[in-house]
N, C-alpha and C positions, 0 to 999 in steps of 0.2 A: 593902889587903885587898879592896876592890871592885873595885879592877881587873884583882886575878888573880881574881876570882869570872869577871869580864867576861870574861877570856881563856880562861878554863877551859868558859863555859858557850859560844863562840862555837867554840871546836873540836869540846865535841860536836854543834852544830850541825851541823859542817863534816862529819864524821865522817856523820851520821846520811845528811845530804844525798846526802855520795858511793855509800853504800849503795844510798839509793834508787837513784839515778842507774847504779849497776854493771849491776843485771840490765835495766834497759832500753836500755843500750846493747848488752848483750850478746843481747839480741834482737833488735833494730835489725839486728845483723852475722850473725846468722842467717838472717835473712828476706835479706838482702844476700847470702849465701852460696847460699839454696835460688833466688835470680829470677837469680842468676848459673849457678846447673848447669843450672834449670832452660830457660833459652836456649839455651844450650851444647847440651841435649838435644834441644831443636827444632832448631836449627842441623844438628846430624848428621843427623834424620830429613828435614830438607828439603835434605839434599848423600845422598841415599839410602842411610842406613844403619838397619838394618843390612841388608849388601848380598845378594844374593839367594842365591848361592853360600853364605852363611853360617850361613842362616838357616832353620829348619825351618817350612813357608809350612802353618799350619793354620786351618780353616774351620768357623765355628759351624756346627750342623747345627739344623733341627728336630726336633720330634719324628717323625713321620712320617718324614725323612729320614733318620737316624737311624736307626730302625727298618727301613727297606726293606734300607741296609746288611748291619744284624746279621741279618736273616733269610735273606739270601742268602747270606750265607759261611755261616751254618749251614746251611742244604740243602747248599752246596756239601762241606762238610764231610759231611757224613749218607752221599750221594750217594759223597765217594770211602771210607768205611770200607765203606760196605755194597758195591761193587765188591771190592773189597780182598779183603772175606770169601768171596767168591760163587769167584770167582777161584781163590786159592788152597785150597778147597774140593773144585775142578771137579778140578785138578790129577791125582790119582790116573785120573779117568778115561779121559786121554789116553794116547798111547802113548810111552814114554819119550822119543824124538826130539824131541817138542815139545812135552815137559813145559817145556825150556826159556824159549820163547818166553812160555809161558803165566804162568810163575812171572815174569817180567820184568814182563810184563802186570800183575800185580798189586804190584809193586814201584813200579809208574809213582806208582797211586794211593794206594800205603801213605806214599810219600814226600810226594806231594800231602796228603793225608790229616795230614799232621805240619804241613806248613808252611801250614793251614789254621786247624791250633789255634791258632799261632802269630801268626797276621794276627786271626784273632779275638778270642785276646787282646788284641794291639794295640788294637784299635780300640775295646774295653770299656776300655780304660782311658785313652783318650785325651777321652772324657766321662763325665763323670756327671750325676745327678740331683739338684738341689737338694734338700736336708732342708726339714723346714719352716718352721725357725727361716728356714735360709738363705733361704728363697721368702717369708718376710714381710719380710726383711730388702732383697730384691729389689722387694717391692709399696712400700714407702715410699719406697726411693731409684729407684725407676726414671724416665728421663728420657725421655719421648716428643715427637718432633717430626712435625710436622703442616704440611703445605705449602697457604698461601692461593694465593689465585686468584691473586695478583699473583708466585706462583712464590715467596714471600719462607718461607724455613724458619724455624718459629717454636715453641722448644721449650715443651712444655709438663709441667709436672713431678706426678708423684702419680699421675696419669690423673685428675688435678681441674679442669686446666681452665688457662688460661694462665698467666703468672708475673706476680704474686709469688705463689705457693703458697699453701693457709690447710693448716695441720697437721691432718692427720687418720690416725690408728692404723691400720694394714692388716695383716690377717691371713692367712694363710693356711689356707683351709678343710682341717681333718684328710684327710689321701690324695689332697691337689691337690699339684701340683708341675709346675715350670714347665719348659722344654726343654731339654735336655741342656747343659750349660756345658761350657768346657774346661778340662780339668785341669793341662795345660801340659807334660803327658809326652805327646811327639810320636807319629801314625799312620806304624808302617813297616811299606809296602807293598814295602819292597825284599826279603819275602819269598817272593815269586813269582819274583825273577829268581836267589834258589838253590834254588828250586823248580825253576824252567823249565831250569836250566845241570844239573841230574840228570836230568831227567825227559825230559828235549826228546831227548837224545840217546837214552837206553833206547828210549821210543818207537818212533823209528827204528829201532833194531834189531831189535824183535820183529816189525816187520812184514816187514824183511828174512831172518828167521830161519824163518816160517811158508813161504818160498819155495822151491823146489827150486831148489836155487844149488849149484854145487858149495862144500866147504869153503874152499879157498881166497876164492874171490870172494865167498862173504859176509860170510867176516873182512875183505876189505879196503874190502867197501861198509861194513859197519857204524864201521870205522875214519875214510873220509871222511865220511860222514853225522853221525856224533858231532863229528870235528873242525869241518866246517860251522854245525853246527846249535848248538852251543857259541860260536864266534865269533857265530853271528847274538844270539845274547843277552847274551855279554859288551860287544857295540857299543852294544845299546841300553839298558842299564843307567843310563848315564850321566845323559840324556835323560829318562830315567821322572822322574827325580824337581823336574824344572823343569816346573810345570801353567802359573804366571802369571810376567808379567813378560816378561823378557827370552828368546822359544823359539829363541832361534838354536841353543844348544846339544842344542834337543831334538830341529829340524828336522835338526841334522850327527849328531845317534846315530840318526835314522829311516832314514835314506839310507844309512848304512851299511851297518845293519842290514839292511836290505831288499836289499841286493847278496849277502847270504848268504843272505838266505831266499828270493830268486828261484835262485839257484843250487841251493839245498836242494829249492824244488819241481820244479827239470828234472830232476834227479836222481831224485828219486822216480816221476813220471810218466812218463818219454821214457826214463833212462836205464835203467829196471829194468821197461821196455814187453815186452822181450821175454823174461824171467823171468816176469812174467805171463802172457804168451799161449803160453808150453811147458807149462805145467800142462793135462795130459792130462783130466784132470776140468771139463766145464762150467759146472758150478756152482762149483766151488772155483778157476776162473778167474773168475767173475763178482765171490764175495765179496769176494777180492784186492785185485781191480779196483776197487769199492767202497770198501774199507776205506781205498785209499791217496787216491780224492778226496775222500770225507768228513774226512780229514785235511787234505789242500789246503784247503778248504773253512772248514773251523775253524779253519784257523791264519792264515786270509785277515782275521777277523776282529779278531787280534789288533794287526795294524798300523792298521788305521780305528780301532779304540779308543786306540789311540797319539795319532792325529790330534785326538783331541779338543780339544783347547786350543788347540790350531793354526788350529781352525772357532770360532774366539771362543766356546767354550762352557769356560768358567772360573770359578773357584773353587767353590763347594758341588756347582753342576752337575756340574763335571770328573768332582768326589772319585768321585759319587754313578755316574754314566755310565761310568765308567773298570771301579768295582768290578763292578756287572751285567755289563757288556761280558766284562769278562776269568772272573769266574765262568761263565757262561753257557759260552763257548771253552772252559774248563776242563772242565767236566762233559762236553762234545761231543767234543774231542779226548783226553781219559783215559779217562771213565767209556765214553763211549759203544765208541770205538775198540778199548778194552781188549775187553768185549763181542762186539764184531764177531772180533777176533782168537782169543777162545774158541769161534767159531761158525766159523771154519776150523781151527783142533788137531781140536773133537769129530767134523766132519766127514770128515777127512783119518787120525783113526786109525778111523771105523767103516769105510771102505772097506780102509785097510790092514787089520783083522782079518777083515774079510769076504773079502779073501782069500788069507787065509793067511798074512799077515805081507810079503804082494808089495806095493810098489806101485803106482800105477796104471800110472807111465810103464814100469814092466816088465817088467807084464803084455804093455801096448801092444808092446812093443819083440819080446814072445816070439811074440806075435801075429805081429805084419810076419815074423818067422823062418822060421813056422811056415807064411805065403800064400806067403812065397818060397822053400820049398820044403827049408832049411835042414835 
């Protein structure tokens, strides 16, 4: 009888033991399992993954920076609706010939005007604002490193003072909040290049259209100038979207690009020089003339802003540089241009009604008839 007591109380021993013993090995082989992924995951970040082409490359911002953004794509934004409206407003007062032109003119900026809300949504939702739970929860855990004179980086945690830490509660004062976080839903900017692949080529053509060109020849400029100016932004689409790392592929979509957009500004300057200078009118040869370099002009801007990352100005600068840059060009070549192009339709139909529905170069033409004797 005691020795099956013996063997009976000697298994539950065995029994109790193993128990214990279960969930510490099975921890044991977790912690084995997470310093096993977790190399595995340095390993790939140190063989460069994930690889660039993969990976959608985003930038904390401050606050200030941050802000400089969202207020200029709102101007921007502001800027092409009230165009837009001024525009197709003006519209009846032209003479029906160059309502066309005029109504294009404000299509530039209504479609700008779209892919504006567009980017600015993006970009609202690619940060937010800490709550304030979240911002005390940031004052306790945050890690600040501070560099001694001897270059040696030396973290210091809480904002208390070196390590080992002493616990102290951090709150967030009611209506503080700390700088913009990211929310991990990416910034696309790739809505300016279906922006620029409608806009770029109408452009063109209204200012080809305000021209005295016979029909045929301005159907077939607006047709090369579209097909051009279309390839210049399908090339560098590519490219836009590599800021850091590796720019070979930005520097082979710049070069591209630029072999259409140089070809697209002889075209406009040299090869429609002399459509310019048959325009019987002084002044509405001068605006023309105007209208097609401040064109040149602002669209010259938009390959240096390209360069950006190219001139080692990368990451938050880039974002930040990039957005101004190409805003700015925007308001210059739509808003402004559009504008310019309703100041030769109102000009070109007050003289056609002034007289009489002639135009000028017919009047001229009835003239020379009229000294030679005709």
């Amino acid at each position: 009888m005691y020795l099956k007591a013996t063997l009976l109380f000697a298994v539950l021993v065995g029994l109790t033991a193993a128990q214990k013993e279960g969930p510490g090995e099975h921890l044991h082989h977790l912690r084995e399992h997470e310093d096993a992924s977790h190399d595995r995951f340095v390993k790939r970040i140190e063989d460069g993954y994930p690889a660039p082409e993969r990976d959608a490359r985003m930038f904390y911002m401050r606050n200030f920076q941050f802000q400089t953004v969202y207020d200029i794509l709102s101007f921007s934004l502001a800027s092409m609706m009230a165009t837009t409206v001024f525009l197709w407003m003006r519209v009846p007062s032209v003479i029906e010939r160059l309502k066309t032109p005029l109504i294009i003119s404000g299509l530039v900026t209504f479609i700008a005007a779209y892919h504006y809300i567009r980017i600015f949504n993006s970009w609202v939702d690619a940060y937010s604002y800490p709550s304030d739970s979240e911002m005390t929860h940031f004052l306790e855990k945050e890690v600040i490193t501070t560099q001694t004179r001897s270059h040696v980086v030396v973290p210091m945690h809480g904002m208390h003072g070196f390590t080992p830490p002493y616990h102290i509660h951090h709150h967030a004062i009611p209506g503080q909040t700390g700088p913009p976080v990211l929310t991990g839903t990416p910034f696309n900017d790739a809505y300016r290049y279906m922006d620029w692949l409608l806009t770029v080529p109408l452009l063109l053509m209204e200012i080809v259209l305000v021209m005295n060109l016979p029909a045929a020849e301005a159907r077939s400029k607006c047709w090369t100038l579209g097909i051009g100016s279309a390839l210049m932004i399908v090339s560098g689409y590519k490219g836009e979207l590599v800021i850091s790392g590796d720019l070979g592929p930005r520097w082979q979509s710049w070069c591209f690009s630029m072999c259409f957009f140089l070809w697209v500004v002889y075209t406009l300057l040299i090869g429609l020089a002399q459509a310019t200078n048959a325009e019987p009118d002084p002044n509405i040869r001068d605006l023309i003339a105007n209208v097609k370099i401040v064109t040149v002009i602002s669209w010259c801007t938009y390959p240096i802003v390209y360069l950006f990352p190219m001139l080692h100005i990368g990451g938050t600068d880039a974002v930040i540089s990039i957005q101004i840059g190409y805003c700015v060009s925007d308001i210059i070549s739509k808003c402004g241009v559009g504008l310019m192009i309703y100041q030769i339709t109102i000009a070109k139909s007050y003289i056609e009604k002034s007289t009489g529905g002639k135009r000028a170069e017919d009047l001229k033409a009835e003239l020379a008839r009229i000294e030679g004797g005709y």
